[in-house]
C-alpha positions in Angstrom: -58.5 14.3 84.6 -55.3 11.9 84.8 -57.5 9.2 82.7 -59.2 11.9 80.3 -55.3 12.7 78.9 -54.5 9.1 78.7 -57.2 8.5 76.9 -56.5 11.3 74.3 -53.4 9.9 74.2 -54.2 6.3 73.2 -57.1 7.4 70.6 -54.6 9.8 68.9 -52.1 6.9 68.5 -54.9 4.4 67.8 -55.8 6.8 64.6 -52.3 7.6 63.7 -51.6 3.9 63.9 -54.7 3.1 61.6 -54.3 6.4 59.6 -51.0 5.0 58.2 -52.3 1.8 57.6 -54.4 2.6 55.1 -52.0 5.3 53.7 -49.6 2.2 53.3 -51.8 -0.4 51.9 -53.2 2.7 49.2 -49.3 3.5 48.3 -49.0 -0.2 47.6 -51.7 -0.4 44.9 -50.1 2.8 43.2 -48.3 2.6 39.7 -44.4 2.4 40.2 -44.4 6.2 38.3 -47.0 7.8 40.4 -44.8 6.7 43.6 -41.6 8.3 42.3 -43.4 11.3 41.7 -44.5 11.5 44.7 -41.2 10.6 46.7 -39.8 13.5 44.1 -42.6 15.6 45.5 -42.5 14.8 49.2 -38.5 15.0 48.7 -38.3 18.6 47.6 -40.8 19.3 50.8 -38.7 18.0 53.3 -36.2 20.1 51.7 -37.8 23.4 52.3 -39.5 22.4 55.0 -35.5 21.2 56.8 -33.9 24.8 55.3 -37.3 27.0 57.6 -37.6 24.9 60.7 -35.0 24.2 62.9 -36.2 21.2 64.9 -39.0 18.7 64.7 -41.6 18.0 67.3 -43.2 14.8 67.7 -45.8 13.9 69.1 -45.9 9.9 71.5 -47.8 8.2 68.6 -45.6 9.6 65.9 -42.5 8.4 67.7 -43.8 5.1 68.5 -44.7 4.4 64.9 -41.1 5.8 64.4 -39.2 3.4 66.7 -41.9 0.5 65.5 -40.9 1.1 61.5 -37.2 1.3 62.6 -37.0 -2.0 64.6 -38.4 -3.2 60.9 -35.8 -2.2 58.6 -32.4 -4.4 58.7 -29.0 -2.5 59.4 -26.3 -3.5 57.5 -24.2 -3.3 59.8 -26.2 -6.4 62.1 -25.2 -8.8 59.2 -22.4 -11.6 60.7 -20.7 -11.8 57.0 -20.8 -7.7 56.7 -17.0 -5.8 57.2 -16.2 -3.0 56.6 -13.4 -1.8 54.4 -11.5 -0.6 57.1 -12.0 -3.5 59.1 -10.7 -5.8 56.5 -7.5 -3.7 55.9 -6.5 -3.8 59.5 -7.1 -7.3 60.5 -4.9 -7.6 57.1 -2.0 -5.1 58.2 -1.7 -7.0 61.6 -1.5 -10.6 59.7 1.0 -9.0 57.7 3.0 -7.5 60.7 3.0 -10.5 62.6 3.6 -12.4 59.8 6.5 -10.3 59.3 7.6 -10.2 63.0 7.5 -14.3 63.1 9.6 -14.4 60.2 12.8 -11.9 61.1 13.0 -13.6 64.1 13.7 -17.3 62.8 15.8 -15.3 60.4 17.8 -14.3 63.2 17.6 -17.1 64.8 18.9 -19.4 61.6 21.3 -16.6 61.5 22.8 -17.1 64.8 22.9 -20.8 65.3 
């Protein structure tokens, strides 16, 4: 029984994995216009479909293909040269303050001597 389910299992991943192959390599041959119709389309879905149901359900192949295609796709926050704003602005406040702190005190140093 215990093999029967893990069978299931790995055939419905199997065609998941292989249904979305060819659902990828046929949105590749599309026109640049039909595919921004369609994201417009499948856009206003999600839409409706996020303002009727409260949570989604996911089935082991869908969230393997999920975590798969996310590994993919670069973060930008991974890149060595990336900052953020805020990041910048306080490594540049603390130069500044101990720039500033350096300074006043060979002021007051010069100023005692």
């Amino acid at each position: 029984m215990e093999s029967a389910r893990l069978l299931a299992v790995v055939l419905s991943f199997l065609y998941g994995l292989v249904h979305r192959t060819f659902w990828l390599l046929g949105l590749a041959r599309r026109d640049a216009i039909v595919k921004d119709a369609e994201l417009l389309v499948l856009r206003h879905q999600v839409a409706v479909l996020r303002r009727q149901v409260g949570r989604a359900r996911f089935t082991w192949s869908a969230r393997a293909l999920i975590a798969l295609v996310a590994g993919l796709v670069p973060r930008p926050g991974n890149s060595p040269t990336h900052r953020r704003r805020a990041t910048k602005g306080r490594r540049h406040r603390l130069q500044g303050k101990r720039h500033h702190c350096a300074r006043s005190a060979r002021a007051s140093l010069s100023t005692t001597a």
